[in-house]
N, CA and C atoms as a LAMMPS dump frame, in Angstrom:
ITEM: TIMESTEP
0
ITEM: NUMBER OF ATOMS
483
ITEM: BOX BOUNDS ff ff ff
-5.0000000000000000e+02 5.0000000000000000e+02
-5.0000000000000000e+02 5.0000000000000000e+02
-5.0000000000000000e+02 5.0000000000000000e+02
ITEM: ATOMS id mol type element x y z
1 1 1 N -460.156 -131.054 8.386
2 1 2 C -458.812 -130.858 8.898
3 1 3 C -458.569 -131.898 9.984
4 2 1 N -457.291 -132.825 9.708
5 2 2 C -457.594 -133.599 10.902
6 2 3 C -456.45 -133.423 12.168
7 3 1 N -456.292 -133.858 13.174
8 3 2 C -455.418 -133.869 14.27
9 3 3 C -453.76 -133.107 13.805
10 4 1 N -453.296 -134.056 13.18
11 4 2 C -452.163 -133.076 12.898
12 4 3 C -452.222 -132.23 11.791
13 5 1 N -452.944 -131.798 11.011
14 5 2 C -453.185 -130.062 10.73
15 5 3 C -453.783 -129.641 12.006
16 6 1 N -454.544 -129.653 12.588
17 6 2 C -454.4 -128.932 13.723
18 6 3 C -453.309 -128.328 14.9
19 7 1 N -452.798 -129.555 14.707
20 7 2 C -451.165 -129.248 16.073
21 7 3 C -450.459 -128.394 15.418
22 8 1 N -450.477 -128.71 13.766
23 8 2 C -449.03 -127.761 12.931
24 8 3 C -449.739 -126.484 13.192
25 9 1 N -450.812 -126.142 13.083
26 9 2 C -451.508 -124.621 12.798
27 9 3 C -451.355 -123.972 14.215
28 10 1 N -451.593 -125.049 15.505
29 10 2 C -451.692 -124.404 16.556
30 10 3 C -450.152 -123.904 16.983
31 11 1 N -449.156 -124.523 16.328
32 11 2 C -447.693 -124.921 17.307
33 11 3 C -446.888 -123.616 16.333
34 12 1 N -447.695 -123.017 15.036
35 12 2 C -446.921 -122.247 14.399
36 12 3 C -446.455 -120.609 15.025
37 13 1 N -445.438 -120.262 14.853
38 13 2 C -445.37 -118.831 15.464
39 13 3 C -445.887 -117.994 14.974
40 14 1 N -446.373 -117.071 16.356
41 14 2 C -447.243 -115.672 15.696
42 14 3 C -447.023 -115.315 14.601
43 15 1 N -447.377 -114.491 13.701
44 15 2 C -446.758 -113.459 12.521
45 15 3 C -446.268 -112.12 13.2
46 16 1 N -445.196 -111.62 12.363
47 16 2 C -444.48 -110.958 12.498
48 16 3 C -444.992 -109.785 13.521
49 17 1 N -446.031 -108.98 12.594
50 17 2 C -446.586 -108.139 12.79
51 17 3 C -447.327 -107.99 14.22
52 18 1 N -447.532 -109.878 14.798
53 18 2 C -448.17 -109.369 16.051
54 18 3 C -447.133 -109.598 16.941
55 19 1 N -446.136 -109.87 17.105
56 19 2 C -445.201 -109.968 17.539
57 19 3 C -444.579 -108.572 17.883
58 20 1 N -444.836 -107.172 17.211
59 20 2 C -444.426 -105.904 17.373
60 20 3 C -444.469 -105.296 18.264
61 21 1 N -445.965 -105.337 19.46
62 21 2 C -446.221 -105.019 20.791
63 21 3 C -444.916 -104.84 21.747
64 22 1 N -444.927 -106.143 21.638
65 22 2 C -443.912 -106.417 22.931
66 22 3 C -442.256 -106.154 22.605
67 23 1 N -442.253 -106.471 21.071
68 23 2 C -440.496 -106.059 20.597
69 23 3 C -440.81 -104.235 21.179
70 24 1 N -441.813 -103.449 20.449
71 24 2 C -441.59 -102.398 20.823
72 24 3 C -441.261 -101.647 22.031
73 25 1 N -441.84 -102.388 22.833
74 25 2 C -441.699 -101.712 24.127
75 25 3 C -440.446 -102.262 25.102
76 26 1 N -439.622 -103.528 24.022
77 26 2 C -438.622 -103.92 24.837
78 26 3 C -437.83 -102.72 24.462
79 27 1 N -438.036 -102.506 22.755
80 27 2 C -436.974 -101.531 22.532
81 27 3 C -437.356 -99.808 23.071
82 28 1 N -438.155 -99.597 23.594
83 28 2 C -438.443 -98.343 24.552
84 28 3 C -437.617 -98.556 25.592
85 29 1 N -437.809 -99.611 26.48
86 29 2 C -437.216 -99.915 27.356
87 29 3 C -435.615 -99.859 27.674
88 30 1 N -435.022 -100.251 26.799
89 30 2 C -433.752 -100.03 26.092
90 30 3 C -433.004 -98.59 25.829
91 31 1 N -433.958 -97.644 26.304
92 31 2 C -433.78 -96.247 26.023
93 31 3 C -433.096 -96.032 25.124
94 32 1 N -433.278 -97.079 23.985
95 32 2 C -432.985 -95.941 22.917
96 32 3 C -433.634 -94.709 22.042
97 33 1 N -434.622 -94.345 23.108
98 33 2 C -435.621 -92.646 22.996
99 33 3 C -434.316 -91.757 23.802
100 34 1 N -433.633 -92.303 24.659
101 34 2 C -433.155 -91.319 25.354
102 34 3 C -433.12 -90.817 26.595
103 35 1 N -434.424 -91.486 27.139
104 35 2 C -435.431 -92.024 28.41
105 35 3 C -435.898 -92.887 28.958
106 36 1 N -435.703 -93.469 29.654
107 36 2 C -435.862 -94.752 30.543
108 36 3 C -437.3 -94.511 30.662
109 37 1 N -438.725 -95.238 30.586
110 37 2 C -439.473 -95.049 30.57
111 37 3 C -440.307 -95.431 32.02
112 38 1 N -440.911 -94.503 32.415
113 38 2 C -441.074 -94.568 33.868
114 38 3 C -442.575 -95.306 34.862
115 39 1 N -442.873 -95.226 35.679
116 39 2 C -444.31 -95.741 35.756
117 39 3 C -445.228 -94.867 36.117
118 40 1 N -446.584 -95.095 35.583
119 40 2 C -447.857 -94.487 35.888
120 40 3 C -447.767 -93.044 36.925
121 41 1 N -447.134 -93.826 38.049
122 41 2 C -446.896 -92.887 39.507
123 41 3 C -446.196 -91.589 39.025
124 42 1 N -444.846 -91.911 38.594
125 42 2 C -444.123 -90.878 38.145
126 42 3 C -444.3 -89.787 37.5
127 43 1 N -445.051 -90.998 36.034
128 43 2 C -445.458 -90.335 34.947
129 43 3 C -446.501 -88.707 35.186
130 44 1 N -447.278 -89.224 36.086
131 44 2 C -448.303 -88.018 36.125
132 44 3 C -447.916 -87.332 37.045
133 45 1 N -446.896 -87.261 38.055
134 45 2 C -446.215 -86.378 38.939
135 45 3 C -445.65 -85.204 38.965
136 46 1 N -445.182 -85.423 37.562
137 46 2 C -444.135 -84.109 37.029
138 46 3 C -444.158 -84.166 35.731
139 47 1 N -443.955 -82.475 35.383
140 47 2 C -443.79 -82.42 33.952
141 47 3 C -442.154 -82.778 33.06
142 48 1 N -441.613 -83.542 33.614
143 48 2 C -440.526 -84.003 32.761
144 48 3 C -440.552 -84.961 31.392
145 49 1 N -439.335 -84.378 30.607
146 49 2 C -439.616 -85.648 29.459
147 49 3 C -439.322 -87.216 29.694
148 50 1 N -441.005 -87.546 29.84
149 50 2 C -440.558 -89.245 29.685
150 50 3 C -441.625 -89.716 28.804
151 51 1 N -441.539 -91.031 29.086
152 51 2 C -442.13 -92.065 28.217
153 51 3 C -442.767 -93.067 29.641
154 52 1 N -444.432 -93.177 29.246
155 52 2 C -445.316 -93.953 30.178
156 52 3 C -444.732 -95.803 30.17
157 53 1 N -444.114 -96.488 30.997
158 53 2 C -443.866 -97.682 31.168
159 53 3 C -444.78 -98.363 31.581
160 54 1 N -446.06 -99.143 31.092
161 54 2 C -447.178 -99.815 31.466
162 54 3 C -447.878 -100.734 30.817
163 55 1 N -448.639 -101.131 31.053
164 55 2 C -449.299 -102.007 30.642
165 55 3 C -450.459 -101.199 29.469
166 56 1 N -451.633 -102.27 28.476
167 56 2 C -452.132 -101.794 27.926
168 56 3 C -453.26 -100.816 28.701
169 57 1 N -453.618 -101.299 29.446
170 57 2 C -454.86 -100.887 30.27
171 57 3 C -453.983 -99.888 31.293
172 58 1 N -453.24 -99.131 31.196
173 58 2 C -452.567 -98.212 32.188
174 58 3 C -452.358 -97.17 31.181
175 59 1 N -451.318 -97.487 29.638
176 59 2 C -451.339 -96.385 28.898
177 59 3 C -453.063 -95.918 28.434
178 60 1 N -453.806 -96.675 27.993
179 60 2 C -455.289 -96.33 28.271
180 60 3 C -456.029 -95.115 29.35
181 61 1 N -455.572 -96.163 30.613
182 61 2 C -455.823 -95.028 31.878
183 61 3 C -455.737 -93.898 31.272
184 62 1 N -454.473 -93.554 30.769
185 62 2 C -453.715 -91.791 31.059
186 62 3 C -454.484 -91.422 30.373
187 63 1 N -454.646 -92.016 29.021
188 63 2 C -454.918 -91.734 27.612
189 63 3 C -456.902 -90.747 28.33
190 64 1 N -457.569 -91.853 28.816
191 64 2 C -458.542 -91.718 28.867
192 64 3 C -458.542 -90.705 30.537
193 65 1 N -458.145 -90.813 31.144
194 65 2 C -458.407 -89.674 32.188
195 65 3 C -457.965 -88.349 31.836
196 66 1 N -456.882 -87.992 31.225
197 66 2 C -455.518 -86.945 31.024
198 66 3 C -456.046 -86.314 29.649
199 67 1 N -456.37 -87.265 28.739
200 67 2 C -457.068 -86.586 27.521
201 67 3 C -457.806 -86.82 26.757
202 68 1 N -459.147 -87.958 27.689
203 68 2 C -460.116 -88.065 27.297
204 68 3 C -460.376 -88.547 25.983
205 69 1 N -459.401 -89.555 25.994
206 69 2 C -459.229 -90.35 24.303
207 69 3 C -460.026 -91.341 24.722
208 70 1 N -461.101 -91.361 23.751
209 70 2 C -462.44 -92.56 23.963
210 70 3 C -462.027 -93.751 22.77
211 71 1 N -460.832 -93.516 21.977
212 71 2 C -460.793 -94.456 20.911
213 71 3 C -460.939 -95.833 21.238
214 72 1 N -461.526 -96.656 20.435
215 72 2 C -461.344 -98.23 21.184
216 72 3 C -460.181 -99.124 21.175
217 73 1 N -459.183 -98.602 20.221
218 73 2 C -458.009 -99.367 19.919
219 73 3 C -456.853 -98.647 20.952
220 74 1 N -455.796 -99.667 21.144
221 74 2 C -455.056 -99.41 22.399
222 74 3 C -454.074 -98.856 21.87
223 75 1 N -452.832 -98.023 22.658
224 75 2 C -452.199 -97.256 22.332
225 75 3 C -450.556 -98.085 22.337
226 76 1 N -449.82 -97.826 21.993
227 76 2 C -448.517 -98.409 21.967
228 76 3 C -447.305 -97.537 22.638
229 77 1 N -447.719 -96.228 22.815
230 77 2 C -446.757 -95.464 23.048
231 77 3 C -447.471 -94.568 23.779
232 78 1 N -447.079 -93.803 24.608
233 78 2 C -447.12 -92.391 25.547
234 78 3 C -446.04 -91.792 25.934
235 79 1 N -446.088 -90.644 25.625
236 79 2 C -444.84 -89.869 26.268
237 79 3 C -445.402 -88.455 26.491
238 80 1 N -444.533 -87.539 27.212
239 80 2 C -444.282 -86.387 27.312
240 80 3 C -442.816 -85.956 26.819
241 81 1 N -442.799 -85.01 25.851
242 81 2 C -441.086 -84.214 25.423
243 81 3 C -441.852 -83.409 25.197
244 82 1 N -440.671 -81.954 25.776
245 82 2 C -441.213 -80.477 25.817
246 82 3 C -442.176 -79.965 26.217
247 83 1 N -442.694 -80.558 27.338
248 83 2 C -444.058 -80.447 28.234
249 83 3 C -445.446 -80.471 26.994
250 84 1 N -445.406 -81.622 26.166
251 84 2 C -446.541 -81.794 24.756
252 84 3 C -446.702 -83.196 25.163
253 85 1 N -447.516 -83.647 25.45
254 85 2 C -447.985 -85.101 25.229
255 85 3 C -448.308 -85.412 24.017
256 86 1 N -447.775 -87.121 23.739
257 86 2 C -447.411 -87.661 22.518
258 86 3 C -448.078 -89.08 22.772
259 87 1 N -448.695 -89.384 22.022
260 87 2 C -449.822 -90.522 21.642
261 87 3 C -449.551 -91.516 20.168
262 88 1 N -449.46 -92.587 20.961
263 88 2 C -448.839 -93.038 19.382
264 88 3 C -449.131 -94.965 19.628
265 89 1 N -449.339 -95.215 17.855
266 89 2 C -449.471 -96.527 17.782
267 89 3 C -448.758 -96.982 17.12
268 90 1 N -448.044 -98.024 17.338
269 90 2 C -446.873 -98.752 16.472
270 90 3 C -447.059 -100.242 15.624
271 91 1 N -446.739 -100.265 14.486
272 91 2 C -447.164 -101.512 13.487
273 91 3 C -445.736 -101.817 12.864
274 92 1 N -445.682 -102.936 12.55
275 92 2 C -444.977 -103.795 11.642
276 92 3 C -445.532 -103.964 10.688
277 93 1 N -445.221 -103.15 9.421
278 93 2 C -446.672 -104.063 8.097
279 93 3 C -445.312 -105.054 7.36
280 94 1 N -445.701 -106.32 7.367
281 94 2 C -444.884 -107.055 6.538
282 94 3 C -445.241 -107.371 4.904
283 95 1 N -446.312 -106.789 4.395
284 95 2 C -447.035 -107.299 3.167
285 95 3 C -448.245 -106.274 2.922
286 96 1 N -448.241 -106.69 1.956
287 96 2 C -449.383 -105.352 1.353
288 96 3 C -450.95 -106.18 1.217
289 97 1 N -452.118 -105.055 1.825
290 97 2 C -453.435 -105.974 1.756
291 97 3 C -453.607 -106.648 2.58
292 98 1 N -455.089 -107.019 2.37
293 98 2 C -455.764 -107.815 3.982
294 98 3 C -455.348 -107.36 4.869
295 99 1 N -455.218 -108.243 5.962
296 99 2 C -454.934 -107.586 7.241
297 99 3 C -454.009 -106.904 7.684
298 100 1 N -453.421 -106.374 6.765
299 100 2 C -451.869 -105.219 6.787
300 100 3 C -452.264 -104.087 6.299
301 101 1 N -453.553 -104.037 5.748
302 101 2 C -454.173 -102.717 5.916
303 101 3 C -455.422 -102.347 7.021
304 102 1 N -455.731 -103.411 7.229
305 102 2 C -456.387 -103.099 8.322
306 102 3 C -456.092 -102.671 9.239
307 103 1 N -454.652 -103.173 9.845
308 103 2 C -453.197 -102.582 10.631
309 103 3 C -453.297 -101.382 10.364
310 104 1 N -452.913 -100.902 9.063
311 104 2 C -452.425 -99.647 9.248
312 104 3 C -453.584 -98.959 9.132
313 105 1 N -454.979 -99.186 9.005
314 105 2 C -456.225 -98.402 9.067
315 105 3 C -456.256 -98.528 10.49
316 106 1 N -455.996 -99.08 11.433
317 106 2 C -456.229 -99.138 12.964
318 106 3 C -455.207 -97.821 13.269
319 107 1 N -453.827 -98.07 12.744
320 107 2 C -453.067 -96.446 13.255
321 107 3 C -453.122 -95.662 13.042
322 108 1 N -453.927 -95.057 11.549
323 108 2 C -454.261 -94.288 10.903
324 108 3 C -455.489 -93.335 12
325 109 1 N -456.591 -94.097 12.157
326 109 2 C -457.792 -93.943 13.019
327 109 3 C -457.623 -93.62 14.319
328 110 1 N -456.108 -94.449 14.801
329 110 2 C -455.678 -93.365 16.273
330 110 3 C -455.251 -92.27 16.183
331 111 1 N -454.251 -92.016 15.221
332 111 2 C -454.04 -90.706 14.838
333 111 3 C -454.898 -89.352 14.613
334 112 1 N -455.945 -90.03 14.186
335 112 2 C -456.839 -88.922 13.619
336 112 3 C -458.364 -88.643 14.805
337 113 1 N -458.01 -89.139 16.022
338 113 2 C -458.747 -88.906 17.087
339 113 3 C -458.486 -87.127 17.301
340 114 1 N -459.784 -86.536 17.771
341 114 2 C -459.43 -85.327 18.176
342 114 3 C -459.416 -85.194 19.402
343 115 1 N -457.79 -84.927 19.878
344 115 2 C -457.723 -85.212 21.354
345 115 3 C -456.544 -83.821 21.577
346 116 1 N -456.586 -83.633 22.484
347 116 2 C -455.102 -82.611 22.94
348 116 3 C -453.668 -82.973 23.126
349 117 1 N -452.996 -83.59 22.14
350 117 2 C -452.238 -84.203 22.595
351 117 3 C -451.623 -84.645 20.668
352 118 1 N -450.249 -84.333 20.677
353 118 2 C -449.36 -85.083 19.725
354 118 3 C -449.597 -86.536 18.953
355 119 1 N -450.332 -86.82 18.375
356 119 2 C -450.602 -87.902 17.434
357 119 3 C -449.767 -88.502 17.168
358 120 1 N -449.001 -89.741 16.395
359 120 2 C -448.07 -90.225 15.663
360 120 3 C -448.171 -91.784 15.544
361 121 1 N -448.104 -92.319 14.081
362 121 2 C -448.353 -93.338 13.734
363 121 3 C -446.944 -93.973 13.444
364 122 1 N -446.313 -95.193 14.554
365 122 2 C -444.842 -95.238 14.326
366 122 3 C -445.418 -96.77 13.2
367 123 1 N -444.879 -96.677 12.336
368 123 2 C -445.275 -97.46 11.158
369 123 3 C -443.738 -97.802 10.556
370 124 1 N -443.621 -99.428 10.675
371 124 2 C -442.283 -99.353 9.896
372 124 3 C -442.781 -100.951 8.652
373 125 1 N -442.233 -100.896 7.766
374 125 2 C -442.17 -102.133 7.107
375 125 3 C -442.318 -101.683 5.349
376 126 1 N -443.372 -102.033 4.784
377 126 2 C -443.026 -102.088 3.823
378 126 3 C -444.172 -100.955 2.944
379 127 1 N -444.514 -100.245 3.666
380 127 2 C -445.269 -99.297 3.15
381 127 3 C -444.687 -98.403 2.532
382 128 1 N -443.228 -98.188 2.849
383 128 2 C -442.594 -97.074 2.409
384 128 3 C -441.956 -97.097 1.352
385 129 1 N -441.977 -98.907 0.525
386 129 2 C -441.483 -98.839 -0.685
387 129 3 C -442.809 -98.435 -2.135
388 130 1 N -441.492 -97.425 -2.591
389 130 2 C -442.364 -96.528 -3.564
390 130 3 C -443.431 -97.612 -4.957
391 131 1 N -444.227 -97.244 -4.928
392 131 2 C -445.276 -98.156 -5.884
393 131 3 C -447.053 -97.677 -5.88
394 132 1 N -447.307 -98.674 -6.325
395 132 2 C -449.269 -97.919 -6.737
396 132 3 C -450.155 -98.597 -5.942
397 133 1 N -449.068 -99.189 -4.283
398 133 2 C -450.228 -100.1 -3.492
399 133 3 C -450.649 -98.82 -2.849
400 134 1 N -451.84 -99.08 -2.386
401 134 2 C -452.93 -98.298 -0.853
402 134 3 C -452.202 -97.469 -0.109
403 135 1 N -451.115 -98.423 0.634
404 135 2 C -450.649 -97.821 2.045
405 135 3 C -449.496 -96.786 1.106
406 136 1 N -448.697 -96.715 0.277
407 136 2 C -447.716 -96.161 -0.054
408 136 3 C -448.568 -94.838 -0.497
409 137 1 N -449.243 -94.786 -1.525
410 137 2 C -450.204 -93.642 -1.7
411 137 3 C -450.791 -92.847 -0.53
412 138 1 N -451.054 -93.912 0.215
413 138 2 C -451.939 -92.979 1.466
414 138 3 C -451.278 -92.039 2.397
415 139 1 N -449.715 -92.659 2.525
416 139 2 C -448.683 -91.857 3.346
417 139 3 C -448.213 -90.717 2.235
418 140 1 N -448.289 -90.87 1.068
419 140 2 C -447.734 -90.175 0.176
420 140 3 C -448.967 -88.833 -0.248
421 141 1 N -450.079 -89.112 -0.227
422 141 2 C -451.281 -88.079 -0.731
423 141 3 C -451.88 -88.165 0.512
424 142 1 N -452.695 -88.952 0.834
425 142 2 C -454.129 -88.928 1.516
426 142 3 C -453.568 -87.985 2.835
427 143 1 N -452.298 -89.259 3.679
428 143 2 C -452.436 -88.777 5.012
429 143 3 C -450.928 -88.274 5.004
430 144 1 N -450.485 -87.435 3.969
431 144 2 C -448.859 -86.754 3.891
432 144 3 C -448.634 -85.553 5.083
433 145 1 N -449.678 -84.817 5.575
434 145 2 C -449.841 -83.855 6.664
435 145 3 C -449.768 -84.366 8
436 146 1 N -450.038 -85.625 7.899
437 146 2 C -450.325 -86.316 9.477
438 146 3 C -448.656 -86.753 10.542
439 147 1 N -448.38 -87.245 11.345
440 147 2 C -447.183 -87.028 12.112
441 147 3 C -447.241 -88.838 11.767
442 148 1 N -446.665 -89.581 10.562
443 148 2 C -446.442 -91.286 10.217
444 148 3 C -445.028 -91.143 9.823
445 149 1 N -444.087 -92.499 10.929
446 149 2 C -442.844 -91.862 10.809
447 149 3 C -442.422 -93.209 11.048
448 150 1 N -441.422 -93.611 10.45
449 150 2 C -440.633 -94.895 11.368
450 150 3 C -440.207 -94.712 12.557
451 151 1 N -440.007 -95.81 12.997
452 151 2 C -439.045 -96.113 14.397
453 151 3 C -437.781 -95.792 14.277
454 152 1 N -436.693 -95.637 13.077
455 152 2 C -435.939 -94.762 13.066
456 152 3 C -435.733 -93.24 13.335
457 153 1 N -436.705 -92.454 13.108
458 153 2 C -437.153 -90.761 13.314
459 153 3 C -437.626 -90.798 14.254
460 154 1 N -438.12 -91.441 15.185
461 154 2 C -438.925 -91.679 16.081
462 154 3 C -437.945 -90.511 17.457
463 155 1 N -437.024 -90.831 17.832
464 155 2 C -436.546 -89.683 18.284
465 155 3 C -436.168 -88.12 17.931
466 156 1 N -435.465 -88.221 16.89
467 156 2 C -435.714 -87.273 16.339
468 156 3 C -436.955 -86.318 16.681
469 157 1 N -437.956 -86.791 15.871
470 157 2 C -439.279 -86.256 15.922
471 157 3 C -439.923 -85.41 16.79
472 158 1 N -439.262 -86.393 18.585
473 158 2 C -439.895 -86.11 19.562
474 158 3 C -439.026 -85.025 20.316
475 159 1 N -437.381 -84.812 20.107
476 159 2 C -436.993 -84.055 20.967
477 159 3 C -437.113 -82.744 19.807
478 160 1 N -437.471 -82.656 18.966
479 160 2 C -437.962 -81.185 18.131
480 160 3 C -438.927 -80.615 18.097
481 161 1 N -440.03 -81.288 19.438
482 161 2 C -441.117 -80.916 19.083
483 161 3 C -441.113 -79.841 19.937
């Protein structure tokens, strides 16, 4: 590979999918949950409905002091609605296979931590079109009981709980 395949490979933009982190939490931010999402301080102060505003290593903190979630993969979401804490990891799958299941085997595996606390795998992209790939089956049979929901239901979800 010489010099310029290198610059093109280095200068190319993320993929989609990792790009989701930070869209997500702009769009938390945005309250379109309903809740302005608050900080650490707040968060553990009172039992009101919010949503943890932090960094990775802060939603961690809670995760791991508050309910003793030892998982190794980081969390995308925290909240409290209806005095229930809610734990959740968020993906973009743009494509089916390789590392878009590994994705969704990473949210799958947070979900299924046994911890005290509301699970939910916010999963949006292309898993949900009907067919005989992995991820569509798996939401459909394997893991149909589990709380895997888009970012559309995503409120919903939380003020019914």
């Amino acid at each position: 590979m010489g010099l310029d395949k290198i610059f093109e490979r280095c200068s190319e933009p993320k993929e989609t999918n990792r790009q989701i982190g930070p869209l997500f939490r702009r769009w938390l931010n945005s309250k379109a949950l309903g809740v302005e999402p608050v900080s650490y301080e707040e968060f553990t102060s009172n039992n009101n409905d919010a949503i943890l505003n932090g960094s990775d290593a802060q939603l961690m903190k809670f995760a791991n002091e508050f309910l003793k979630y030892e998982h190794p993969k980081g969390l995308d979401f925290v909240g409290r609605f209806n005095g229930k804490l809610v734990i959740g990891e968020a993906k973009f799958l743009t494509d089916f296979g390789g590392h878009q299941n590994a994705q969704f085997n990473d949210a799958i595996s947070t979900i299924m931590t046994d911890i005290n606390a509301v699970k939910i795998a916010i999963l949006d992209g292309v898993l949900y079109i009907k067919g005989k790939n992995k991820m569509y089956k798996d939401i459909t049979e394997k893991y149909k009981d589990l709380n895997i929901m888009s970012s559309l239901v995503l409120r919903e979800f939380l003020y019914q709980l």
